[in-house]
VOGU-3710 file (C-alpha; in Angstrom, 3 decimals, decimal comma):
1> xxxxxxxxxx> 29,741/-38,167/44,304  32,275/-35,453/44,617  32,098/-32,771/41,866  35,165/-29,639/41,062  35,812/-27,029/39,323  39,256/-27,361/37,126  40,763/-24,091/35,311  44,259/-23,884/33,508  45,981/-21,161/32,724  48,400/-21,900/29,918
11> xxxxxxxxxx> 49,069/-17,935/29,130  52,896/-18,308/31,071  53,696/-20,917/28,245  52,157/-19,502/24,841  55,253/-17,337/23,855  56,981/-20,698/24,046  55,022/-22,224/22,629  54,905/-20,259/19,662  58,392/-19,236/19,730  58,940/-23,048/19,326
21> xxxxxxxxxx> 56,846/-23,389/16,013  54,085/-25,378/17,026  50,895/-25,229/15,956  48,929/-26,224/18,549  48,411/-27,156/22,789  47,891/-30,222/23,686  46,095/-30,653/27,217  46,062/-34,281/28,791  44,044/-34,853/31,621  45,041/-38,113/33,377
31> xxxxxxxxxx> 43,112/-39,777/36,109  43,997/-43,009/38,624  41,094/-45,154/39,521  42,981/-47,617/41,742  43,569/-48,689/45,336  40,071/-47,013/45,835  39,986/-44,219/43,878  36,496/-43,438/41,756  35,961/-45,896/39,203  33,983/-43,138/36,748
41> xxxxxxxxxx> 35,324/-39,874/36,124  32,811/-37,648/34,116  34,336/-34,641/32,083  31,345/-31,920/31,770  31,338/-29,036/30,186  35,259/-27,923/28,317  35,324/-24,386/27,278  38,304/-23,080/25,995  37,873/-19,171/27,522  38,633/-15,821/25,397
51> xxxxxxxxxx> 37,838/-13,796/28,889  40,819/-12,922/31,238  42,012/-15,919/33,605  39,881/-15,905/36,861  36,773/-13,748/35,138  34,704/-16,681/34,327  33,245/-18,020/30,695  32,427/-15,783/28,255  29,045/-16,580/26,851  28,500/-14,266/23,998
61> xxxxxxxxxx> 30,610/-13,492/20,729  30,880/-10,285/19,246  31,529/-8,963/15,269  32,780/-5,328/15,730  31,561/-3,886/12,155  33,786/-0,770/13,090  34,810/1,229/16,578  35,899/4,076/14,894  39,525/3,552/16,074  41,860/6,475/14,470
71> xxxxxxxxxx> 43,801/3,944/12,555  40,300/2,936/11,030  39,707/-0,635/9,042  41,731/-3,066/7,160  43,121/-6,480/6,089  45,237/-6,468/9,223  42,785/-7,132/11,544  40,790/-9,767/12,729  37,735/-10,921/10,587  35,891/-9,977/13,498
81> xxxxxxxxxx> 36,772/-7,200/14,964  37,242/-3,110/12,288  37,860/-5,916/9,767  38,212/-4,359/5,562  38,941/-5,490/2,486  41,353/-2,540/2,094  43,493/-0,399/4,333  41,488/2,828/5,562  42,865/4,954/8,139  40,258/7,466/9,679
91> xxxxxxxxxx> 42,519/9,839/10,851  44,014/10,481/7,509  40,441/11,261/6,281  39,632/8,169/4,506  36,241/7,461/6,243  34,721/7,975/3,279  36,233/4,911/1,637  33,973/2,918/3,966  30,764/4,941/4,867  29,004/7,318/2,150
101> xxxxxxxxxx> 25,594/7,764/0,763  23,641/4,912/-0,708  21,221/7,472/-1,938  19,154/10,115/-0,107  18,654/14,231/-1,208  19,362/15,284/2,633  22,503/14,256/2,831  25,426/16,210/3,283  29,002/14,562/4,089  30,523/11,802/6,592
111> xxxxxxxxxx> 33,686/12,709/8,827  35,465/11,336/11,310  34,689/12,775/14,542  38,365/11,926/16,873  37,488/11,856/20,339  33,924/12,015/19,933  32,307/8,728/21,516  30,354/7,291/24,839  32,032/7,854/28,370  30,388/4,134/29,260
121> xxxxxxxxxx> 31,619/2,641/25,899  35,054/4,794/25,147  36,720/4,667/21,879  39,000/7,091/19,614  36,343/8,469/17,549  32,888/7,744/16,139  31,095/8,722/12,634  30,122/11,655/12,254  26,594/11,859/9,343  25,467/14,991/8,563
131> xxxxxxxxxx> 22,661/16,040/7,050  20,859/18,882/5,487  16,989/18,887/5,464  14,887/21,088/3,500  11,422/20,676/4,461  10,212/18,039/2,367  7,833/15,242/2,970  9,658/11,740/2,573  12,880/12,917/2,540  15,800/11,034/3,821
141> xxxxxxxxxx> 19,369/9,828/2,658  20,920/5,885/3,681  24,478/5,478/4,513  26,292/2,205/4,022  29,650/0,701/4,598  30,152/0,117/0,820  32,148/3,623/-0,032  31,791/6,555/-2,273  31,815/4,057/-5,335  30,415/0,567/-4,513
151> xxxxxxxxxx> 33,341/-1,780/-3,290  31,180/-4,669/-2,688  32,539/-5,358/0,267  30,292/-7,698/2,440  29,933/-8,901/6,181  29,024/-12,104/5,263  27,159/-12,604/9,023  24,166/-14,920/9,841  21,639/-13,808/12,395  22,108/-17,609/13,585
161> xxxxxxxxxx> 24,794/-16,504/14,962  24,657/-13,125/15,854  21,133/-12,704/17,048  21,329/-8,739/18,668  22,303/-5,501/16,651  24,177/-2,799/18,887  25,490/0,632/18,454  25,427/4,233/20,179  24,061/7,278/18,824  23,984/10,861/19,671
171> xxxxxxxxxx> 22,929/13,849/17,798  24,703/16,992/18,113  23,484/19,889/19,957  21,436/22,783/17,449  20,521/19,565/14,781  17,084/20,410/13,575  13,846/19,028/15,064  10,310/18,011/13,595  6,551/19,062/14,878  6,485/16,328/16,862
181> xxxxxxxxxx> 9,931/17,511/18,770  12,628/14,572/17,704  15,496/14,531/15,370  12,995/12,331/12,617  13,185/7,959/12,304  16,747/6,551/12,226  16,946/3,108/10,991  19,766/0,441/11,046  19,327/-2,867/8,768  20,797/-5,373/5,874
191> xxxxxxxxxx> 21,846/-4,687/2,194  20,431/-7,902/0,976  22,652/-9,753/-1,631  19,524/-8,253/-4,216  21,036/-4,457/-3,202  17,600/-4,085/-0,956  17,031/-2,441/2,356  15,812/-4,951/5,422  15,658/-2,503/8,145  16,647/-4,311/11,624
201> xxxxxxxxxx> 13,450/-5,098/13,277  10,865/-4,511/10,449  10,306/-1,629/7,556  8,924/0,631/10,362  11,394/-0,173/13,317  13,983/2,350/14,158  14,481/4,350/17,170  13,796/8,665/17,702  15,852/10,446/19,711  14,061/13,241/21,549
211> xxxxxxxxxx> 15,115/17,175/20,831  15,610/17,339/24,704  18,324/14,272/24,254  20,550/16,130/22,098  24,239/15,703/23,180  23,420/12,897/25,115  24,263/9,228/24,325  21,785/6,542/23,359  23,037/2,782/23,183  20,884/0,950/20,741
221> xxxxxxxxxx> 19,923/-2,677/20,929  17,804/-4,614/18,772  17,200/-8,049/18,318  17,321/-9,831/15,004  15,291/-13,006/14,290  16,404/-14,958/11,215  13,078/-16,962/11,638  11,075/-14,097/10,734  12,719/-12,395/8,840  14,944/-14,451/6,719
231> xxxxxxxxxx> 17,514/-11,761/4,733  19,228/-11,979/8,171  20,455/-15,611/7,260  23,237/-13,572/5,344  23,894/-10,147/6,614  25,889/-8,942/3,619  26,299/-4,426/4,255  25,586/-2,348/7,271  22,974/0,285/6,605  22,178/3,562/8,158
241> xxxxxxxxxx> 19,029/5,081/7,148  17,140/8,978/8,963  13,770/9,501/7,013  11,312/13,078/7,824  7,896/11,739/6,376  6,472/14,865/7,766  8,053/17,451/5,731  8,858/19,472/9,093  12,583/18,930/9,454  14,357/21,587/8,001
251> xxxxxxxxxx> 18,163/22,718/8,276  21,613/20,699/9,183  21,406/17,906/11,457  24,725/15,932/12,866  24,397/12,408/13,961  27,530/10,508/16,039  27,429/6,603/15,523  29,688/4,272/17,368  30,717/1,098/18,305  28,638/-0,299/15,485
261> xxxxxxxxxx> 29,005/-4,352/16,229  26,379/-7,969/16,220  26,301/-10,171/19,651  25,273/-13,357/19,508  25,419/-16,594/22,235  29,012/-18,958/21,785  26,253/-21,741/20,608  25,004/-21,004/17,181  21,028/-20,439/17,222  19,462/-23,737/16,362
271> xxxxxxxxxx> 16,508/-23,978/13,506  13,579/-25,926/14,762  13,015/-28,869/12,056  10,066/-28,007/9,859  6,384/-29,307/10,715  4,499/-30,938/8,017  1,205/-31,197/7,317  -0,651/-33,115/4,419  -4,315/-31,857/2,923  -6,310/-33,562/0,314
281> xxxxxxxxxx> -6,715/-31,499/-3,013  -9,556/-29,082/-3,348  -9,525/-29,323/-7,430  -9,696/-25,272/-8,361  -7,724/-21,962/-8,516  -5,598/-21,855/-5,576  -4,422/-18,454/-4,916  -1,871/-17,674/-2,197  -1,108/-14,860/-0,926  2,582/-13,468/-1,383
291> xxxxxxxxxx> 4,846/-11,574/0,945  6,425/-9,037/-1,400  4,101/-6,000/-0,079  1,548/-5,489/2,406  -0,761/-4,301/-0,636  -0,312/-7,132/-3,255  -2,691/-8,406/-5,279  -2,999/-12,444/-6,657  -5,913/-12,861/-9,024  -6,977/-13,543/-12,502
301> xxxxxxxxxx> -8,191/-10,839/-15,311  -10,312/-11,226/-18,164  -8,374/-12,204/-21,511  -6,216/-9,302/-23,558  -8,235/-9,197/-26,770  -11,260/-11,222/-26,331  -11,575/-9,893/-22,357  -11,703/-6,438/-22,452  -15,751/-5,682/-23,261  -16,803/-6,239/-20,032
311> xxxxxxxxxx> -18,682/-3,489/-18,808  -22,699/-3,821/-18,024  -23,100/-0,823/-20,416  -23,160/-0,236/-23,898  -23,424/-2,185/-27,542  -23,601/-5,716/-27,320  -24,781/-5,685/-23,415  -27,601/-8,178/-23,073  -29,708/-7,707/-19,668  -29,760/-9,040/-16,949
321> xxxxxxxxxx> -25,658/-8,865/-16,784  -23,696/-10,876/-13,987  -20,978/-11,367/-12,938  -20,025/-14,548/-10,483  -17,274/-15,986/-8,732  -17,486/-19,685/-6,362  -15,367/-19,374/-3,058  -14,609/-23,204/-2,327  -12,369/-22,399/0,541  -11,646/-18,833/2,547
331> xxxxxxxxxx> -9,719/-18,094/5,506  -11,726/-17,035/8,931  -8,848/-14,139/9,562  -6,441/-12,130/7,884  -7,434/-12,452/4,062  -7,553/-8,473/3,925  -9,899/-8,282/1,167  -11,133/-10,531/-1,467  -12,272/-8,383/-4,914  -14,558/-8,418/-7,773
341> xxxxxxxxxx> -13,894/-5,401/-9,807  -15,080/-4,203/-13,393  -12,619/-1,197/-14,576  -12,934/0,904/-17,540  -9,529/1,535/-19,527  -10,643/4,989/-20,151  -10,537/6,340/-16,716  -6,580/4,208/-16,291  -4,122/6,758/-14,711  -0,679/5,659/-15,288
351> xxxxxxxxxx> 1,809/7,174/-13,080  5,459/7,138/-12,299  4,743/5,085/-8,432  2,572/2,732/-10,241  2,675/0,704/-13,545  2,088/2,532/-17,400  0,024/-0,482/-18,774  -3,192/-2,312/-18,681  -2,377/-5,739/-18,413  0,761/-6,996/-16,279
361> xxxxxxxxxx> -0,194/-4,696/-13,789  -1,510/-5,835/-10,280  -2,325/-2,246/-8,801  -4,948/-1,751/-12,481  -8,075/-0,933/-9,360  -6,039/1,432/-7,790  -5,160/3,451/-10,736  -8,412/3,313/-12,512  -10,191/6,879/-11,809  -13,564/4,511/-12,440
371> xxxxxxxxxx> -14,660/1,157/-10,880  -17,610/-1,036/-9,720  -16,806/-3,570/-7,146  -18,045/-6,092/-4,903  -15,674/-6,394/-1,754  -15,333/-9,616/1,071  -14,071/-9,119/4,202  -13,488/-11,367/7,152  -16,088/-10,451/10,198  -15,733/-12,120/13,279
381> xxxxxxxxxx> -13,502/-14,105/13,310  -14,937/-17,290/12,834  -15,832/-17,564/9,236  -18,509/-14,984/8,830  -17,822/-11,594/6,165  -19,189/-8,581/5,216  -19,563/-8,002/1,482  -20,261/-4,385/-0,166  -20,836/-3,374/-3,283  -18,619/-0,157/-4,314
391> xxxxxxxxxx> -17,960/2,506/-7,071  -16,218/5,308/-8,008  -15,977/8,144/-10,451  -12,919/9,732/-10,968  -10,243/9,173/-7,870  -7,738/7,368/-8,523  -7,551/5,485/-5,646  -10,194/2,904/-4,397  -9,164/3,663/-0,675  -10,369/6,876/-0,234
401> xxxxxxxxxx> -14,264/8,373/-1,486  -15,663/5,240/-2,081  -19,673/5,431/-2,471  -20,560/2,486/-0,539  -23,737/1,327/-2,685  -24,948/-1,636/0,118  -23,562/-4,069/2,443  -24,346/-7,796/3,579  -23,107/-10,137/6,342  -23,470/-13,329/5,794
411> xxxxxxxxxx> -22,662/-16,602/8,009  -19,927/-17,785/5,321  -17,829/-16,946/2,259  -18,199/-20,557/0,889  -20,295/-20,770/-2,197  -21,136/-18,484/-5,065  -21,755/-14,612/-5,363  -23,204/-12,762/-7,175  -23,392/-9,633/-8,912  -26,717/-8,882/-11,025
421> xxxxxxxxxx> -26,666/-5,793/-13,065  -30,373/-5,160/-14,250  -29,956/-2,032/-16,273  -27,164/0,384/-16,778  -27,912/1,688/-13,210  -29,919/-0,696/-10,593  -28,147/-3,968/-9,706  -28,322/-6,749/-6,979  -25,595/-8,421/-4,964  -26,467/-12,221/-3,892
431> xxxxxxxxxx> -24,678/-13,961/-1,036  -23,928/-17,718/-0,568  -27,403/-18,941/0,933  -29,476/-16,644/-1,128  -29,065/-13,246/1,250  -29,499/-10,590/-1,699  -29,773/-6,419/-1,667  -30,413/-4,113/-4,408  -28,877/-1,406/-4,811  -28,682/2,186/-7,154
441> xxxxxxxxxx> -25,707/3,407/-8,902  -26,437/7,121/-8,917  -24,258/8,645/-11,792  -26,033/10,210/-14,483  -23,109/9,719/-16,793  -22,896/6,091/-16,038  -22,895/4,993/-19,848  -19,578/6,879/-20,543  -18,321/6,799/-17,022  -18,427/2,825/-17,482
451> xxxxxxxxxx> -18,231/2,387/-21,319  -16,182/-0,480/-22,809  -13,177/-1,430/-23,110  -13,092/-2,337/-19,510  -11,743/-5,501/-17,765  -12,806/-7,283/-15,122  -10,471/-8,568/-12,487  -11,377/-11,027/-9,458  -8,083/-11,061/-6,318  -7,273/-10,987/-3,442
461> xxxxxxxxxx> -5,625/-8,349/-1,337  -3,894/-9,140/2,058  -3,649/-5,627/3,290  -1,441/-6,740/6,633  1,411/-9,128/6,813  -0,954/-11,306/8,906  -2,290/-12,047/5,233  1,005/-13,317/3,378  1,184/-17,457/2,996  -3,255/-17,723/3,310
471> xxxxxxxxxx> -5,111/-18,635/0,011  -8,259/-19,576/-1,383  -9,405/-21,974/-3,411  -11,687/-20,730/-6,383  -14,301/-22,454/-8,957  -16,009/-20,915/-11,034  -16,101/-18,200/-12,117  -18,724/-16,531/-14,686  -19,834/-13,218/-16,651  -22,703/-13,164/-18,503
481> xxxxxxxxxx> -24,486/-10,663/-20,655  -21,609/-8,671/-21,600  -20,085/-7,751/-25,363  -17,699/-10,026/-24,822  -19,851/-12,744/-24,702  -20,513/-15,409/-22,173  -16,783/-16,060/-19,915  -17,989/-19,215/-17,502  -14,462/-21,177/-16,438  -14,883/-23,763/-13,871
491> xxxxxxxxxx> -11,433/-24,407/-12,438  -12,472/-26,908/-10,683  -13,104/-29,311/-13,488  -9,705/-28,465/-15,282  -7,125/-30,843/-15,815  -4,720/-28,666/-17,044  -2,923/-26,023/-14,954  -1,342/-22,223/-16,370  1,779/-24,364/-17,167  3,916/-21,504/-16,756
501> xxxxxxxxxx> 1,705/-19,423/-19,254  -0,795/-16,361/-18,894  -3,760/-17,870/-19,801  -6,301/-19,990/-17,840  -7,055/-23,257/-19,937  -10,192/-22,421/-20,857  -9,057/-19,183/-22,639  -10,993/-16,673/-20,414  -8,429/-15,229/-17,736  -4,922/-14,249/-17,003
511> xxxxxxxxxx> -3,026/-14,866/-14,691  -0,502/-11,630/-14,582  -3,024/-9,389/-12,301  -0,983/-11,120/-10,144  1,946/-9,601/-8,517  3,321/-13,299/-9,122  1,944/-15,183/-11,117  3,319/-18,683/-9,374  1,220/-17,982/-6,668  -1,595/-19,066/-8,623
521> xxxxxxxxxx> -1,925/-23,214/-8,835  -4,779/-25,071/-10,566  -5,272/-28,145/-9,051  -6,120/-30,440/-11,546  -9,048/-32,769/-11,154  -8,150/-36,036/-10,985  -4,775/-35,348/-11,281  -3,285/-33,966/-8,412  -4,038/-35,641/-4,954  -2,370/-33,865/-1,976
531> xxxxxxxxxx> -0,938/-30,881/-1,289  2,220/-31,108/1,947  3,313/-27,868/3,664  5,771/-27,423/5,929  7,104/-25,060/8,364  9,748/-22,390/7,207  12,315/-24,156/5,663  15,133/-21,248/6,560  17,814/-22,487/4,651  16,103/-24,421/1,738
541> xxxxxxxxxx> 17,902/-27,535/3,203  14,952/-30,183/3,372  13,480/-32,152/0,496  9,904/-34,181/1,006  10,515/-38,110/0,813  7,827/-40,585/1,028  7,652/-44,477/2,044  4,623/-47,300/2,130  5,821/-48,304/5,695  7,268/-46,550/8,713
551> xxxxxxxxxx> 9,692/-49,481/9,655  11,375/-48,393/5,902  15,628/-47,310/6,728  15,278/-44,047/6,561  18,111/-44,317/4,357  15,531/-45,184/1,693  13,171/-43,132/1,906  13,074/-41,357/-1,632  11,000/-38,411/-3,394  7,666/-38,931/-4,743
561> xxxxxxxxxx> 8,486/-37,582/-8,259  10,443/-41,006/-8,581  7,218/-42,823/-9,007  6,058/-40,779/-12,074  9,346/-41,505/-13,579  10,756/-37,825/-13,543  8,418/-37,715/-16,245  5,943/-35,169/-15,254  3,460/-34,763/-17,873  1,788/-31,311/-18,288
571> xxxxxxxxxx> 2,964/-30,402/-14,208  5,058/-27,277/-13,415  6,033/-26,608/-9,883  5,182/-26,471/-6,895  4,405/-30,374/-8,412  7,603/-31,880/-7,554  9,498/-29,178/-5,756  8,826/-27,342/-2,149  7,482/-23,511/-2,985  7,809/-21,149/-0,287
581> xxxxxxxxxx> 4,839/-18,987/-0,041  5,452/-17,871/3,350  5,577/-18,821/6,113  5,602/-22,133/4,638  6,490/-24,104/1,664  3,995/-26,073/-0,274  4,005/-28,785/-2,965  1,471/-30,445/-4,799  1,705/-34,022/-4,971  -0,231/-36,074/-8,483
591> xxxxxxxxxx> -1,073/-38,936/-8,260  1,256/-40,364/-10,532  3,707/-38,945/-7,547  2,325/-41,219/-4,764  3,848/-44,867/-4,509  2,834/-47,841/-5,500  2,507/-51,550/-4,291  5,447/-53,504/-5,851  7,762/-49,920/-5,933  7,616/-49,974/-9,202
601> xxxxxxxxxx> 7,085/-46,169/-11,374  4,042/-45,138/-13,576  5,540/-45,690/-16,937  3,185/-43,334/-18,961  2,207/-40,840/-16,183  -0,593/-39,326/-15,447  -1,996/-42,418/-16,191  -1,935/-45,169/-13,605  -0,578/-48,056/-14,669  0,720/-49,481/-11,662
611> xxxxxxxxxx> -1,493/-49,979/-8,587  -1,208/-47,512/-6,011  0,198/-48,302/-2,257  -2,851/-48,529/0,026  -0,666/-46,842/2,931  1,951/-43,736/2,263  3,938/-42,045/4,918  5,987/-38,643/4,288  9,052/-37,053/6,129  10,750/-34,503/5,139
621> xxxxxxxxxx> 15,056/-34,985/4,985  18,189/-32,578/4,711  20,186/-35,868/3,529  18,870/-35,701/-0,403  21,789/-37,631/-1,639  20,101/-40,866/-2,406  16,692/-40,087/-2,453  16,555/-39,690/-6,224  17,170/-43,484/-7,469  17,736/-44,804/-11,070
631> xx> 14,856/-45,514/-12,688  15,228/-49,735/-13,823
//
């Protein structure tokens, strides 16, 4: 077999060409297989080249955001390359039209520096930020490429395709440093089509430019990953954020950006297909973590009204009080923290940062100046915890001047604990198994430090990102003894879920101590059968379907909600519809959802009217067009 290399240049015939009117080059490649030629030619490999003739294939594509050219951006130009929705020439001083402060107190102006730019990168010019810092902690300013007065303009880029931010930075000679001897962070990232910041590489990525590196170019690279971090899937606005946490930054700074552009290979990143997996239903309080903070909470609290006399002090308080909660399921890592917590409303701090109100407010432990709690951590690794018992007396802050009261490690977090209080003062905490301490609170105000109204709350707390997407299933949970009366809710005999309401069916919690509330899912016994996950679904493009048999077309595979009819009786998503709760997306199958023997639907769902399919198989599909068929 004899292999070559063919290249044409057609550049001698393109004025022609277009000179002629045509609207396109045809290339023919014709081959002779007689009198003993080859019988099988094999074409590998076409590229039609952007590089000069004779320099080989490019590989990469670039989207030059802006080289600070003199005539600056506009209409005129490619999409690709100092493209604008409007005319703005830099050298006439209308920079500003294109990059300005977002918002920021140490910010000062933008200009456009001419001549100003990297010997190994030339250009005409580069953006010139300046700032002026006064010594504060946490100040900082964010530039964006949105003007003075928001244009809207938008990229309109997918980190599919362009999977590497670049640009060059320098600051200026005599720019203020900080204690630690840099110029402060400097970030680059996203305006999200929500108008938030997603900072290239993660909320704390960004690069520092040492004092002893000022007038001296930097290039900066980073790499973007539209699997992790899924705002890149649509880059809308270019952002340029400088933050001084430490207060120690203090008079002007100048900062030189250039050659501000996204690289990406000619072949568009490919998404791996999701990976399912299938569970049976653990009927209970399913709480998932969410991925909105790295401090959320998910969890229930006591009833507004009839839940708020919960404290283990005061009229009404019989002894011995408790207070109980049944772990039916619980990660071996990355949970964070998992929370039993009795606050009084007298000691709530409301504060600008935080939220002004007792209820509908997820961060109530943290701003309480009082609190008793019981707290479950992950051990070893391998399914073990440590559990403490905890209280405080005016800080408003659980994280800091804790009295630990006593601690326990026990072998599991499955099964019930317990909190016993046997007088205003002297308690005991009981593990799964029966593993029990006693312990002493030792506050000789205790009665008014703790008096009623307080709440009691029971969540979970992530505390990393290696928390967001876990969950655990819950039972019961009880409290006893109290003025508001026995509160005993087992969750795992409930057929009935929150239904997009507050309150738990059996009238005792809430679910809004949640930062959201969807991530809490009752799984209803004898209702609900399975719960599927898959994989990150990046684009939203795939849709469960099920089948009895694996031979089925899969051009008939179809969703599971068409066996309940689309008549899904007292069930509110994620029962019929994928819910991301990252990393992956979950939904809860009924039973009325699974198919049957003949095909046919459940006419008066949840009950089961038809016989259910001893065998059911379930792939997930981007083609949804047909999967939804008309009920007979």
């Amino acid at each position: 077999m004899q292999t070559m290399v063919v290249s044409l240049n057609y550049s001698s015939v393109t004025n022609a060409i277009i000179a002629g009117g045509e609207g396109y080059l045809q290339v023919t490649f014709q081959f002779n297989n007689g009198s003993g030629a080859p019988t099988n030619i094999i074409l590998n490999n076409v590229f039609l080249s952007q590089s000069a003739f004779g320099a080989g294939i490019a590989t990469t594509t670039t989207f030059i955001v802006d080289d600070f050219s003199t005539n600056g951006v506009g209409p005129q130009n490619p999409t690709n390359h100092d493209y604008y929705t409007s005319s703005n020439n830099y050298s006439g001083g209308q920079i500003t039209n294109v990059w300005w402060n977002w918002f920021g107190s140490a910010f000062s102006n933008t200009t456009y520096a001419a001549g100003i730019s990297p010997s190994y990168a030339p250009s005409q010019g580069s953006l010139a930020l300046q700032a002026n810092w006064t010594g504060t902690a946490n100040q900082q300013f964010q530039v964006w490429n949105q003007g003075v007065t928001n244009n809207f303009y938008a990229l309109n880029i997918s980190g599919l395709t362009y999977t590497n931010f670049q640009c060059d930075v320098m600051y200026a000679p005599g720019s203020v440093t900080n204690a630690a001897g840099n110029f402060g962070l400097l970030q680059f990232g996203n305006r999200t089509p929500g108008y938030t910041s997603d900072y290239f590489g993660g909320g704390n990525n960004g690069i520092t430019v040492a004092a002893t590196n000022a007038g001296v170019w930097q290039h900066v690279s980073i790499a973007l990953n539209p699997v992790t971090d899924t705002n890149l899937l649509n880059i809308q606005g270019l952002l340029i954020h400088t933050f001084d946490g430490s207060g120690t930054l203090n008079g002007p700074t100048t900062i030189y950006i250039d050659n501000i552009q996204f690289v990406g290979p000619l072949v568009t990143v490919q998404i791996p297909p999701p990976v399912v997996s299938i569970q049976p239903v653990t009927p209970g309080l399913r709480m998932f973590v969410g991925s909105s903070a790295t401090y959320i909470r998910e969890g229930v609290i006591t009833t507004q009204g009839s839940g708020e006399s919960e404290s283990w002090v005061g009229a009404g308080t019989h002894y011995p009080v408790t207070y109980s909660f049944q772990l039916l399921s619980y990660p071996p890592t990355g949970i964070g923290v998992t929370e039993l917590a009795i606050l009084p409303e007298a000691s709530f701090n409301p504060t600008a940062n935080f939220q002004t109100t007792i209820y509908n407010n997820s961060f109530l432990d943290f701003q309480d100046s009082n609190g008793l709690y019981v707290v479950i951590a992950p051990f070893s690794g391998n399914g073990s915890v440590t559990a403490a018992v905890q209280w405080k007396v005016g800080l408003p802050s659980p994280g800091t001047g804790l009295t630990n009261l006593i601690s326990i490690t026990n072998s599991t977090a499955i099964g019930t604990w317990t909190l016993t209080m046997n007088n205003a003062t002297q308690g005991t905490l009981t593990a799964p198994g029966g593993a029990s301490k006693s312990f002493t609170i030792a506050d000789p105000n205790v009665a008014s430090d703790f008096a009623n109204p307080a709440v009691a709350a029971f969540f979970e707390d992530p505390n990393s990102t290696a928390g967001y997407g876990l969950y655990e299933d819950v039972g019961t949970i009880s409290i006893t003894g109290v003025a508001s009366g026995t509160q005993t809710e087992n969750f795992s005999q409930e057929i009935h879920d929150f239904d997009g309401g507050t309150t738990s069916p059996g009238g005792y919690f809430q679910n809004n101590y949640s930062v959201d509330p969807a991530n809490l899912v009752i799984s209803r016994k004898g209702l609900d059968s399975y719960w599927v996950s898959w994989t990150q679904d990046l684009q939203n493009n795939y849709a469960l379907t099920t089948a009895t048999n694996l031979q089925v077309p899969l051009s008939q595979w179809i969703s599971p909600i068409y066996y309940s009819g689309y008549n899904e009786y007292d069930e509110t998503a994620p029962r019929g519809v994928g819910v991301n709760h990252a990393p992956n997306y979950w939904e809860l199958l009924p039973e009325d959802c699974l198919p049957t023997v003949n095909g046919g639907f459940q006419s008066s769902p949840p009950a089961i009217d038809v016989p259910l399919a001893p065998n059911a198989f379930f792939i997930m599909t981007t083609n949804q067009a047909n999967i939804f068929p008309i009920i007979p």
